[in-house]
N, C-alpha and C positions, 0 to 999 in steps of 0.2 A: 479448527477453521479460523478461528478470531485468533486476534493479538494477541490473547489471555495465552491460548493455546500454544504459538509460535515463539513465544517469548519466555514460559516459566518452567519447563521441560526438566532443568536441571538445578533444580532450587530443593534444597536438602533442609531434610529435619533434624535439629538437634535437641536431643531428651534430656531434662535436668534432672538427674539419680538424686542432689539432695530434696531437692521438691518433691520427686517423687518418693523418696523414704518416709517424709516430713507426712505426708499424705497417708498413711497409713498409720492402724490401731496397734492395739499393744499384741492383741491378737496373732497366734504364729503367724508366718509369712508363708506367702501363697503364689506362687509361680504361673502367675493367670496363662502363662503361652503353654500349658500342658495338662494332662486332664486331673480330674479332681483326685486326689491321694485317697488310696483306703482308709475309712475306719480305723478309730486305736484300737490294737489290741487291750483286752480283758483287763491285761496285767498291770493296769495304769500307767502303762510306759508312754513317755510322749510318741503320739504320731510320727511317721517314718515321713519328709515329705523330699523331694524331688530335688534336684540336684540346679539350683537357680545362683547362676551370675552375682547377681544384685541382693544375695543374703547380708543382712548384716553383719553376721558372724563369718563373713569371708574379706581374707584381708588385702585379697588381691582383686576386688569389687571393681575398684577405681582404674585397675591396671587393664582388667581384661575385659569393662563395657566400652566403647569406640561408640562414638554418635554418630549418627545416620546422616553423615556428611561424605560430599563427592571430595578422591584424593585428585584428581588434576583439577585445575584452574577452567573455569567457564567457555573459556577462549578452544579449549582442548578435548573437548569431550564429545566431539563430533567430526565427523571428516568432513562436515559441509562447513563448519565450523573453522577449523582447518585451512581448508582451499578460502575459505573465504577473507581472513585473518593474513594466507600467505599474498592474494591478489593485491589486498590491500597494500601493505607492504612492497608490490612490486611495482603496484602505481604509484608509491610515494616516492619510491627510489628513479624511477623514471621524470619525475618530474623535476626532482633536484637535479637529476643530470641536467637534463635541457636548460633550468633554470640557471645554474653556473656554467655551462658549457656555452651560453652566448657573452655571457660574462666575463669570458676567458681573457680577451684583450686588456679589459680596465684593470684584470687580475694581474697580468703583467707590467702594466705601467706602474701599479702601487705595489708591486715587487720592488721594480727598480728603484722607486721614489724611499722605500723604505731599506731598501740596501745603500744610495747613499748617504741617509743620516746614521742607518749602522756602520757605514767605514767614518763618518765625521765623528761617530761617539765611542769609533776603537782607537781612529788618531789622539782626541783629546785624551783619552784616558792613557795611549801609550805616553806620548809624552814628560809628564812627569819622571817615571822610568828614563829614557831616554837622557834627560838632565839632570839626573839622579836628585832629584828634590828632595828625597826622602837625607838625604845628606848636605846640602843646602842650609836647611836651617840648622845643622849645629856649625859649620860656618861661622854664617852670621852672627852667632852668637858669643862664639869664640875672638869674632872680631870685636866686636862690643866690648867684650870683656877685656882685649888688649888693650883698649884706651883706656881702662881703668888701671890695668896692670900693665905697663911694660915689658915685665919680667917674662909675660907669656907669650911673648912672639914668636918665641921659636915653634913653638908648639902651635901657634894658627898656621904657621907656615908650612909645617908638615903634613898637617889637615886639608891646606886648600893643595897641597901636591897629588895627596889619594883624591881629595872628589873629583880635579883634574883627570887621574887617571882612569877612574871608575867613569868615566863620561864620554874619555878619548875610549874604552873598552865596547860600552855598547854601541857607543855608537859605529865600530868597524861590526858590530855585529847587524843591527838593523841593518847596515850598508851590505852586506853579505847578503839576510834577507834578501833587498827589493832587490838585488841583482837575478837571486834565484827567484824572486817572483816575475821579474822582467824577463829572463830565461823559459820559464813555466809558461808568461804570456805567447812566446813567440814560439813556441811550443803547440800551444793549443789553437794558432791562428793558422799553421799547418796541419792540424790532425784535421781526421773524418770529421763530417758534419755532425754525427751520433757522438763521437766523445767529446766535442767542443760545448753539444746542451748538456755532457754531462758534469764533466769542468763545470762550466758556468751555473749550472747549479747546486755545483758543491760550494762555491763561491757564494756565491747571491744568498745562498738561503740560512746560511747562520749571519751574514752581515743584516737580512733584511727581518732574521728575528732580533737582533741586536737592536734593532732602528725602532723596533715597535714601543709603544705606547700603553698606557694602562687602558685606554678607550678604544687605542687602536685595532681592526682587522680587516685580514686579508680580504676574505670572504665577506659579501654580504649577507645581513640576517634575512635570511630564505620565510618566508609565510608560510607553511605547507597548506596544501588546500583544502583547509578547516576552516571551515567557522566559526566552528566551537571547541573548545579548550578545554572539556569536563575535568574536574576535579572532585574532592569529597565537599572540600571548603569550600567552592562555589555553590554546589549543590545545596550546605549548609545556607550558605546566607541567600541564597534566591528564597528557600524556605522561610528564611527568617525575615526578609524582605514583604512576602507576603500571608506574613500575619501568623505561619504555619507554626513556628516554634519560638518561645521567647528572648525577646531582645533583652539588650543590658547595658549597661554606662559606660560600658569600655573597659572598665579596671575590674573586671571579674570575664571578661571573655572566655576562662579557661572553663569556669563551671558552668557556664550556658548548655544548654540540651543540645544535643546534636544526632541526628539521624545514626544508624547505624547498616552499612551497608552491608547486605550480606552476599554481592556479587558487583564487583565493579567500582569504581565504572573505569568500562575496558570499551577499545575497538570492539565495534560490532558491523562489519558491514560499511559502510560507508554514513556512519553518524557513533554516537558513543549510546551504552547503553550500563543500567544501574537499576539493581532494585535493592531497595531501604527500608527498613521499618522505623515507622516515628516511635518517636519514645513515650515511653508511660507517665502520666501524671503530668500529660499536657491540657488532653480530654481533644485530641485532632485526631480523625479516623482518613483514612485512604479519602475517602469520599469525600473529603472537604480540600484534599490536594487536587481530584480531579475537577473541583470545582473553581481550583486556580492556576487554570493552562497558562491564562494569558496572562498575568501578572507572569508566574515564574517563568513562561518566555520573555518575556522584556528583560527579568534581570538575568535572564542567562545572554543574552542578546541576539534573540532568535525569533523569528516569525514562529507565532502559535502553531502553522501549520506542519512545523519542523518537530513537534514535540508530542510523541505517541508519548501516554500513559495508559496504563489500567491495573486495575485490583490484581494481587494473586488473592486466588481462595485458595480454601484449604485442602481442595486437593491435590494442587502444587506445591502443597507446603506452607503455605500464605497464612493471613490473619487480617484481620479486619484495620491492622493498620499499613500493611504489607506492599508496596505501589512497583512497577514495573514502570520506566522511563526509558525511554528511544530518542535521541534529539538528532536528528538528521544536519547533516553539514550545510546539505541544502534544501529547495523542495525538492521532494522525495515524488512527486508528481507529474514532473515536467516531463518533457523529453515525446520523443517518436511510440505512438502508442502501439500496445503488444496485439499480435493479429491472434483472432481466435482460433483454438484448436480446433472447435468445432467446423472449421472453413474448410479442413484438409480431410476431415474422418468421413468413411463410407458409411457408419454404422454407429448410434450410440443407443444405450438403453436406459427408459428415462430413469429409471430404479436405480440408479449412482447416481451421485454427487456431479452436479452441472459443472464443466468451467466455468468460471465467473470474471475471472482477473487476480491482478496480484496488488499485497499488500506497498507500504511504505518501503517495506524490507526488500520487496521482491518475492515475498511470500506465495504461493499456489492458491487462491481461494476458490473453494469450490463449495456451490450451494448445492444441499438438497432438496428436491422440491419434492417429493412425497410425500403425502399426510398435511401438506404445506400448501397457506396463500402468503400470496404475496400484493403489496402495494408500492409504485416508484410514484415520487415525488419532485416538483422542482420547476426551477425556473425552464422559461421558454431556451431552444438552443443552448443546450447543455451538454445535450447526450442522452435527456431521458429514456425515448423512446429506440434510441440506439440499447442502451443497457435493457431494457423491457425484450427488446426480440432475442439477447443473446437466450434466454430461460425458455422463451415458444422456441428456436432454434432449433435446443438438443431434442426437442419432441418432434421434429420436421426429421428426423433420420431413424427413430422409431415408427414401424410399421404400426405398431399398437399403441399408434396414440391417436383418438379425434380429438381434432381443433376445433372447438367455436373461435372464433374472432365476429369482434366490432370494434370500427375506429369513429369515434365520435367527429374528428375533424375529416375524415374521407379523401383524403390525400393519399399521394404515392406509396410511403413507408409502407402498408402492409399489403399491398394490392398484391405483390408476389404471392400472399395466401390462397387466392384465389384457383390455385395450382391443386392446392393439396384440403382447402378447410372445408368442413361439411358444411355448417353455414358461416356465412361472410357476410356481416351488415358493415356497408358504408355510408360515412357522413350521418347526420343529424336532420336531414328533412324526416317529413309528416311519416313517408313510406319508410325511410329508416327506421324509424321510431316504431312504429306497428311491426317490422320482421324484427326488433329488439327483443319486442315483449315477444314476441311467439318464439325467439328464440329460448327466453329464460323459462318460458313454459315447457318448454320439451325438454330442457334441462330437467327441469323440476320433476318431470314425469319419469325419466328414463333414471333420476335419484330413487324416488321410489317403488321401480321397478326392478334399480338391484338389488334393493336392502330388504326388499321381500324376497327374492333369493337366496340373497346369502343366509337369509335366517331358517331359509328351508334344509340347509345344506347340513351334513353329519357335520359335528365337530373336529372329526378324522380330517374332513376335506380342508374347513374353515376353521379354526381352533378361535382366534379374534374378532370373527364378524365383520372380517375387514377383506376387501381384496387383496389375493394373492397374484403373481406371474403365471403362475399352474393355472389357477382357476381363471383367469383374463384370459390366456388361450383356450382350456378348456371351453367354455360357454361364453365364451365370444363376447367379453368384455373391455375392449380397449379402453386405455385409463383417457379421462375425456381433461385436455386441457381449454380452459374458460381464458380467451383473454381480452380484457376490453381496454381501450387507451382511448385518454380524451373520455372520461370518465362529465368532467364537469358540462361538456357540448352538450352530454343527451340529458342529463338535469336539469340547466337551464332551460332547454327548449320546451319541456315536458308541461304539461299542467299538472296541478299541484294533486290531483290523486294519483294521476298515471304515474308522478315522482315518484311517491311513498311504495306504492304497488312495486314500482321496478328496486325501490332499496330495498324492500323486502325481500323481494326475490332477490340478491345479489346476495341479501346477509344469510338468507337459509342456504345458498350454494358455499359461500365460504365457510359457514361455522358445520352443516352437518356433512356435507359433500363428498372433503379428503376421506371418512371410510370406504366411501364407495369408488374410491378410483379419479375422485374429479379434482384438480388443480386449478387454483382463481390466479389470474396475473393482472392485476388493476393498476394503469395509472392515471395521475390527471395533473394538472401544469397548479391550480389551485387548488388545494387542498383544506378547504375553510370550513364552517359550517354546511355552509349554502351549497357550494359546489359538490361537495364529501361529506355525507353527513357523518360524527363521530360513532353513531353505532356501528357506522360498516367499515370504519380506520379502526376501531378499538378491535374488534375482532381476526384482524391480520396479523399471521405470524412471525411473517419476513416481512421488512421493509427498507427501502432504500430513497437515501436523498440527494438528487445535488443540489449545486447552491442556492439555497434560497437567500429571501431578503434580511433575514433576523433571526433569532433564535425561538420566537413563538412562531413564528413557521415550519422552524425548525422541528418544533416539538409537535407542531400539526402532523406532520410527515410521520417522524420517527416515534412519537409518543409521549404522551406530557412528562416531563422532567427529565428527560434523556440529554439533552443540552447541559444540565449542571452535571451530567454523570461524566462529561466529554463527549458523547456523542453530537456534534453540533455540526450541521451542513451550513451554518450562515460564516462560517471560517473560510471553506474557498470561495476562490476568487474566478470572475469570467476566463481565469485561461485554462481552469480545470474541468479542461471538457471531457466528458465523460467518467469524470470522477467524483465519487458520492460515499455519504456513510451507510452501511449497510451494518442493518439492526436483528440480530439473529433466535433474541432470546432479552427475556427480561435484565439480565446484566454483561450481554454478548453483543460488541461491536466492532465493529474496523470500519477503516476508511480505504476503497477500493478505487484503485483503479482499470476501470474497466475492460476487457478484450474489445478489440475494438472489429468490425463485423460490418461493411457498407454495404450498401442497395446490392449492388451487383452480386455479391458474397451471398446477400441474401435469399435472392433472388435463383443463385444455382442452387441453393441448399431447398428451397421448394421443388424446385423439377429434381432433384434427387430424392425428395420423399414425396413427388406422386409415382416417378419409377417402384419405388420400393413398397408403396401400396400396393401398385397394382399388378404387385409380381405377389403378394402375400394377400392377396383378394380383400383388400380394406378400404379401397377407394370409394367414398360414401359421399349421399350427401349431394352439396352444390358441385363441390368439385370433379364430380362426376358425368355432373350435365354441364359443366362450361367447357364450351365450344371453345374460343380463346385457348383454353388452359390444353386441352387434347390438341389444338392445331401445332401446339407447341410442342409438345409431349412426341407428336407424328413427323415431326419435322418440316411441315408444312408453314407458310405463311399466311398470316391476315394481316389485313393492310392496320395498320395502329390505329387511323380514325374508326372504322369497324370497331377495333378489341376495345377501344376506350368509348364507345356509345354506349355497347354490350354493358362496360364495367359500371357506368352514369345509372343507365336503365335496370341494374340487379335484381330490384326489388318491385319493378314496375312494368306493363305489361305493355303500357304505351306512356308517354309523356310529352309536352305543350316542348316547344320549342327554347323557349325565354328559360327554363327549368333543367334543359338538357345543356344550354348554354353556361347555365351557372354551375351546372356539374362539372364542365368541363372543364372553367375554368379552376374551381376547386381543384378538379384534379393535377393538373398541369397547366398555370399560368402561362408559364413560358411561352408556353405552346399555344394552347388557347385564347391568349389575352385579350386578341386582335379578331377573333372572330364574330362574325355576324350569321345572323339566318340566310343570309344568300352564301356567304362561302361555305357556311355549315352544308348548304344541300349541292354547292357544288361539288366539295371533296365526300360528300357520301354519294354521291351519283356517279364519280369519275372510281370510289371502290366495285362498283359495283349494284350499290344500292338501287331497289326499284322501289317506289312508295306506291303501296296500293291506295292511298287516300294523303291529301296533305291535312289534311282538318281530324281531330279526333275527341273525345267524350270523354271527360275526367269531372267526375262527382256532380255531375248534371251541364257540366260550361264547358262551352265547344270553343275551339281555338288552331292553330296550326303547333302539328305538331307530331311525332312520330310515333308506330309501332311496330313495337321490338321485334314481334317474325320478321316484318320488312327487312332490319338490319341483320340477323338472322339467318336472310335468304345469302347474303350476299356471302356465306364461308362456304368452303366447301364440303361439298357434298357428302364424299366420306370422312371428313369429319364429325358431322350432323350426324352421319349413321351411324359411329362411334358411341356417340354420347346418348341413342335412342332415339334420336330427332328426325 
């Protein structure tokens, strides 16, 4: 599921035969891969032992052990691998074309421009030829020499008759030439249009490589669309750069320590990727490279956020100096986010692995949440609580799952629950707070009412103690998912016993729970002491961040020291919305980018799991009795100010006016922002509404104000009968 996983798959071990000889006693040799040889016979004759590769007294040891190394290349040892390697490739080719194919014109002009300095530097050089130079200077020389000697006249005179004629010869030949080349012109100024480009490029193209230059080209140098340009040596000095491997003076560079790759760095997808072992007798482990992202992005010259690392262990093959490196061309982040699978399926079962989102690579990540809590973290409008519902989601199309939900802020996001959840606390007033606690007590109670169960159960039934699928159907145990967001709302509002009481209760659901069936999904926008206390973050198994402010936020989130390990949310940046590091396991991360899953999506995926409840008789709970949620289920309408009084007043039996109003606007500003007590009881009077009293009694103070049967009366009728009302 992590990087560790998608990345080291085909990292091979190789076994050192003299280390390993070196390792062993003087004692006969012993073939540990087959079972232990008989006793010596009586007769003091050496033991009879097994027929091993690696004996020393075989001389073909060396020939016939092969190391447990893969025969293709990295690139090749996968069809995903493959296709991915070939797309690459088809995109680079595609880009070159376009890229010189706009460029064609200027390609032409510096054709021509470099065909005529090639016909001016074939002129110059015929020439000489031409005047036969080469014959010229003994001439002259011959002349010279007659003024010294008279005698020799005759003899310059016969001389300058042959250069004469060797001069009057070419040049009827060159004249010959340009005739047939003036011929040849007049020639091709008549032919087809197709063999005149092709003439003219037989012409043009040795004159205009003629014409070239040592600096000179046709083509211009193309940039492909990389950013990065991995090599071994870069690789080397970035390490060297930051502090990883020892520097030197220059004049010994060649005996400097250098990493040793044992795959790459090769295309991988659209970024380069390499894994290396540091070398020995530096005293630098993996662990100290993942604590230098950002220096060796810089000298690679790449944003940190382009640069996946992580450990291989050793069950890839790896060692504790062993590092996997991903350097993305760009951010790997950006772009049109991926819709969730979970928005199109009729059916999922929470007992698989969740979608979740995809990696930097484009990886599949899927979380399991069984046996499992979970905590999101992070700045306000990120995507938190976008990424928090994808996990309640896949439990919304599972018949055999009860939701608790509470939403500490009491806003729109989870009000679709209200379809399918037994109980649903919203917002953070006094009544919130009191159906909180009563919610975490029935929690509490229906814990130990499985776990007295299960432990009554034959071991045949129950082997672990834990729930099974079998036994969830059997005895009617749907696995119970816990989800609360806006964690920090109902701690701050609390007093300081009711605090402690409710982390208690939170930390016994998360740490004893997962046996019996129950999954915790917590988030909160603050993650601090105060807000989060660390006993109830230290105890989550999964956890996920986006961007926070820094890296001891970071580690609030994900866990102290997970930041130097690379796991660090304070690296994105506000345009990575909905993308975070998800923390899976003590040395297990990635950085995800989320499925992306809106109101609406969400909102059908609740009326598909109250259908699906209440065709498998599981519909419990609140959801059971909301009117709202069956008017909708029947097809029928309620007027929105009705559903949205209903939703204000959940937990309250009547409420003061000034109270409903700020519910309201909690829930829907937009909507509500502008209202007052008179248009509040117009638009509930023009649904319908009749108020049997405008004054009502809340904890001894009378006020104006409403109750909930009133609002109540105004749905209809068989819907009320529906729900038992």
């Amino acid at each position: 599921m992590t990087e560790l996983a998608a990345e080291h798959t085909d990292v091979g071990t190789v076994h050192h035969l003299d280390d390993h000889r070196a390792s062993r006693t003087s004692a006969a040799p012993v073939d540990l891969t087959k079972p232990s040889p008989a006793p010596a016979a009586t007769s003091g004759e050496a033991p009879v032992v097994g027929e091993a590769v690696d004996r020393p007294d075989n001389p073909l040891a060396d020939w016939l052990t092969l190391p447990d190394a893969d025969v293709l290349p990295a690139w090749a040892r996968s069809r995903a691998s493959i296709v991915a390697n070939v797309r690459a490739f088809g995109r680079l080719t595609w880009w070159h074309a376009r890229y010189h194919g706009i460029r064609t014109p200027k390609y032409l002009v510096k054709t021509v421009l470099l065909a005529a300095r090639g016909f001016f530097r074939a002129a110059a050089g015929l020439w000489p030829t031409l005047a036969a130079h080469d014959h010229s200077a003994a001439v002259k020389a011959l002349r010279a020499q007659v003024k010294a000697r008279p005698e020799d006249v005759e003899l310059a005179t016969r001389l300058q008759m042959a250069h004469y004629a060797r001069t009057q010869t070419r040049r009827w030949r060159f004249g010959a030439a340009a005739v047939g080349v003036a011929a040849a012109a007049t020639g091709v100024i008549l032919a087809p249009p197709l063999l005149q480009a092709g003439i003219a490029a037989a012409v043009v193209t040795p004159l205009a490589y003629l014409g070239r230059g040592k600096e000179t080209h046709l083509l211009d140098q193309a940039a492909p669309p990389l950013k990065v340009d991995m090599s071994a040596q870069q690789l080397n000095d970035a390490l060297r750069a930051a502090g990883l491997l020892k520097s030197g003076s220059g004049k010994d560079d060649k005996d400097l320590p250098k990493v040793h790759c044992t795959m790459g760095p090769v295309r991988d997808g659209r970024g380069w990727a390499v894994i290396f072992d540091l070398p020995r007798g530096g005293g630098k482990t993996a662990s100290d490279v993942l604590a230098k992202r950002e220096v060796i992005a810089q000298e690679l010259g790449v944003d940190e956020i382009q640069v996946i690392m992580s450990r291989v262990r050793a069950a890839k093959g790896g060692n504790a100096g062993r590092v996997s490196m991903w350097v993305a061309d760009d951010d790997p982040y950006l772009g049109t986010p991926n819709p969730s699978p979970l928005e199109k399926a009729e059916k999922f079962s929470i007992w698989d692995a969740v979608p979740f989102g995809q990696d930097a690579r484009g990886n599949r990540i899927n979380v399991p949440v069984m046996w499992q809590s979970m905590f999101f973290g992070g700045l306000p409008r990120r995507g938190k609580t976008f990424t928090q519902r994808l996990l309640t989601a896949a439990g919304l199309l599972d018949a055999y799952v009860r939701h608790y939900v509470a939403d500490g802020k009491g806003g729109a996001d989870w009000m679709p629950m209200k379809a399918v959840a037994h109980r649903l606390v919203m917002g953070a007033e006094d009544d919130a707070i009191e159906a909180l606690k009563a919610m975490l007590q029935e929690l509490l109670a229906e814990m130990e009412r499985r776990f007295a169960l299960l432990r009554d159960l034959p071991t045949s039934v129950c082997p672990e103690g834990k729930l099974t699928p079998d036994i969830m159907v059997k005895y009617n145990l749907p696995v119970i998912f816990v989800t609360i967001d806006e964690l920090q709302e109902y701690f701050t509002a609390m007093e300081r016993e009711d605090r402690e009481q409710v982390i208690n209760d939170l930390c016994r659901v998360a740490r004893r729970g997962p046996a019996a069936g129950f999954i915790s999904n917590f988030a909160s926008q603050r993650p601090d002491a105060e807000s989060v206390p660390p006993k109830l973050r230290e105890i989550i198994t999964i956890r996920y961040s986006t961007q926070v402010v820094d890296r001891t936020s970071s580690d609030m989130v994900l866990g102290k020291g997970k930041a130097a390990q690379g796991a660090d949310a304070s690296v994105l940046s506000e345009d990575h919305k909905g993308v975070g590091v998800l923390v899976t396991g003590p040395a297990s991360y990635v950085t995800v980018r989320a499925d992306y899953l809106d109101g609406p999506a969400f909102a059908a995926l609740c009326r598909k799991g109250r259908a699906l409840r209440e065709a498998a008789g599981q519909l419990t709970g609140d959801a059971a009795g909301d009117v709202t949620a069956a008017a909708d289920a029947a097809g029928l309408t309620v007027p929105a100010i009705v559903s949205d009084v209903l939703e204000v007043m959940r937990h309250s039996p009547r409420m003061f006016t000034t109270d409903l109003l700020a519910g309201l606007v909690n829930l829907d500003e937009d909507v509500y922002g502008d209202f007052n007590a008179e248009r509040l009881a117009a638009e509930l009077e023009a649904a319908g509404v009749k108020r049997t009293s405008k004054q009502v009694k809340i904890s001894g103070a009378n006020g104006a104000g409403y109750q909930r049967r009133d609002i109540e009366a105004a749905v209809p009728a068989e819907v009320l009968l529906s729900v038992g009302r």
